[in-house]
C-alpha positions as CSV (number, residue, x, y, z in Angstrom):
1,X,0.0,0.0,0.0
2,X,2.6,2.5,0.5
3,X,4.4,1.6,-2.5
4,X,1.6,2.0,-4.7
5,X,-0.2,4.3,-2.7
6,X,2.6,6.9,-1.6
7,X,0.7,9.5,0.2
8,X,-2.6,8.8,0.0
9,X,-4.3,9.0,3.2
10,X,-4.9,4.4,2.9
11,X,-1.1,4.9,2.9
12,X,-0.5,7.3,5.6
13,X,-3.0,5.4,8.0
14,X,-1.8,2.3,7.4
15,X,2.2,3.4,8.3
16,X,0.7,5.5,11.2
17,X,-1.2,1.7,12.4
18,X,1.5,0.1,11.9
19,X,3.9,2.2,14.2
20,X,1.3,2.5,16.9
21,X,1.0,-1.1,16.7
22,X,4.7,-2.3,17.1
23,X,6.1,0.6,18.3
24,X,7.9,-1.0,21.0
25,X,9.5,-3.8,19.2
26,X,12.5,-2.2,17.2
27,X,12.8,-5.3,14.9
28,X,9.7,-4.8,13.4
29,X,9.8,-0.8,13.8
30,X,13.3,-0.9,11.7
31,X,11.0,-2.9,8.7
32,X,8.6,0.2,9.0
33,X,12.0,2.6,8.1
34,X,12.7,0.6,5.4
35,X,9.2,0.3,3.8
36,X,9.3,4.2,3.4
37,X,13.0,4.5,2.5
38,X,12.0,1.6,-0.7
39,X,8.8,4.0,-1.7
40,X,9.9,5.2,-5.1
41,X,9.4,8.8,-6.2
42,X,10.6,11.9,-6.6
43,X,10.1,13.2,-2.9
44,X,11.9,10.3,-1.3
45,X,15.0,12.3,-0.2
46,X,12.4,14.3,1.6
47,X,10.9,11.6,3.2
48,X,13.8,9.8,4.2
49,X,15.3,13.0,6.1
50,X,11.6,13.7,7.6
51,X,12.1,10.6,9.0
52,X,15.6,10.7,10.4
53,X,14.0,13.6,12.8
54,X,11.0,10.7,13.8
55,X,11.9,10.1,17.4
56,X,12.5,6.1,16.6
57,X,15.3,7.1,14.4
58,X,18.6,7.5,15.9
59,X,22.1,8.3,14.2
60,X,23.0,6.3,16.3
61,X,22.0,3.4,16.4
62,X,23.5,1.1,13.6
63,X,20.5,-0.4,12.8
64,X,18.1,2.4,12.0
65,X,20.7,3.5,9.9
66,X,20.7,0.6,7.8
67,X,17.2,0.1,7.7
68,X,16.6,3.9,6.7
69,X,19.6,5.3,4.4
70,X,21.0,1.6,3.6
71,X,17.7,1.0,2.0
72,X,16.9,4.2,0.5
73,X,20.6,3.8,-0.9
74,X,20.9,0.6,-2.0
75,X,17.3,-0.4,-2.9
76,X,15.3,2.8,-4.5
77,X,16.5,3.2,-7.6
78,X,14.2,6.2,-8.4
79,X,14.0,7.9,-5.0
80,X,18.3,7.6,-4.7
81,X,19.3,8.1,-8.2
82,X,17.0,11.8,-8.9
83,X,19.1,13.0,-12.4
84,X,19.2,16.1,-10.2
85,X,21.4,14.6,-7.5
86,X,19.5,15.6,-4.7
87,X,19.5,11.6,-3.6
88,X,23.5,11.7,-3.9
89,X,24.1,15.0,-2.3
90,X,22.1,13.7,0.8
91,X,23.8,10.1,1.1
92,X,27.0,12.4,0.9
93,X,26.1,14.4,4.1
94,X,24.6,11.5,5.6
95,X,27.2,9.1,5.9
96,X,29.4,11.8,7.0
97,X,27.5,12.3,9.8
98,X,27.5,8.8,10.5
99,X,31.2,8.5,10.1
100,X,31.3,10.6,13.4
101,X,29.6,7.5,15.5
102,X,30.3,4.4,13.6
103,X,33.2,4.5,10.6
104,X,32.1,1.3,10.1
105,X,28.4,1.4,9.1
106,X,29.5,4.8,7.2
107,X,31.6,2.4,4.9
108,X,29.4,0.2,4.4
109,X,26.9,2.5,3.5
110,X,29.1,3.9,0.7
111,X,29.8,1.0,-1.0
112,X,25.9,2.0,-2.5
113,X,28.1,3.8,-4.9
114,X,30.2,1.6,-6.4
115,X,28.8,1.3,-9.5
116,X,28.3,5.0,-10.0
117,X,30.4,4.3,-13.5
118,X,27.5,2.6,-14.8
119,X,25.1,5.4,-14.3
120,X,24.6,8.0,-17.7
121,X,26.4,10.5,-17.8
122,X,24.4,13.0,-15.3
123,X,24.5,10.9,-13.1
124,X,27.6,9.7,-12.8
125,X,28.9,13.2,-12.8
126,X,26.5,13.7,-9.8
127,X,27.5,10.8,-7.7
128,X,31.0,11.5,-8.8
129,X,30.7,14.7,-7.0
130,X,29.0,12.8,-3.9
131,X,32.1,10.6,-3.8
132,X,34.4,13.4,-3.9
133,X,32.6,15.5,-0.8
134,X,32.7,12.1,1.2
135,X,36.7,11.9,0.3
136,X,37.4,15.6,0.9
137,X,36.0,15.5,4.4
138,X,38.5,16.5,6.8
139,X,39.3,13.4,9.7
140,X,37.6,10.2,7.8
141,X,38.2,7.0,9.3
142,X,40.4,4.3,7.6
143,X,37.9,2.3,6.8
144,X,35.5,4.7,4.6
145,X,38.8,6.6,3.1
146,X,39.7,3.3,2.0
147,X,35.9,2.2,0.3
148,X,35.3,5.8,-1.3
149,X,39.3,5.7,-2.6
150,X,38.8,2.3,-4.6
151,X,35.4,3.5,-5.6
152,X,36.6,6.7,-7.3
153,X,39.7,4.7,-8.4
């Protein structure tokens, strides 16, 4: 329903049920991130960072941040690849600020752009750019200097 039905109010009260329902189990509540991070669309980006100010949602915690940017990064192709860049810019700045409480989950989140050669030409230019504000950051951590190196290499 919220795929198909992004925004209309079926939608909205159904995600609203569903976190009043298992809002104390953080299994289930880390599904309900990913079922709006994977709803395609233009407004994603804006979705996604509504939703990193929901009070569930921590920084934080490793697995929200999987659940929410890992799957709006790795598995919604419209929402994270917008031919203006929007999607990239954002993953930039978010797994810097990761990178401050876990290096690790930060580099595995950028490995969403490894295949960033692939993309047309746009595109590619965009998450080039994304790449290149992740590896210009002052103070990164070994491990995602190392990912966004042999991803730009």
């Amino acid at each position: 329903l919220a795929h198909r039905h992004a925004g209309s109010a079926q939608a909205e009260d159904a995600l609203s049920a569903f976190e009043m329902r298992y809002r104390g189990d953080a299994l289930v509540l880390d599904k309900w991130f990913q079922i709006q991070a994977g709803v395609p669309g233009p407004l994603t980006v804006e979705n996604v960072r509504a939703l990193m100010q929901h009070p569930a949602f921590s920084i934080a915690n490793p697995n929200r941040v999987r659940s929410l940017i890992g799957t709006f990064s790795s598995a919604n192709q419209t929402g994270f690849h917008l031919s203006g860049g929007q999607g990239y810019r954002f993953f930039a700045e978010t797994v810097l600020e990761v990178e401050k409480r876990n290096p690790q989950v930060a580099a595995r989140l950028a490995t969403a752009l490894r295949s960033w050669r692939s993309l047309e030409p746009v595109r590619q230019n965009k998450a080039r750019q994304a790449l290149l504000q992740i590896a210009n950051a002052d103070n990164l951590s070994a491990d995602l200097r190392d990912i966004v190196e042999r991803t730009l290499v």
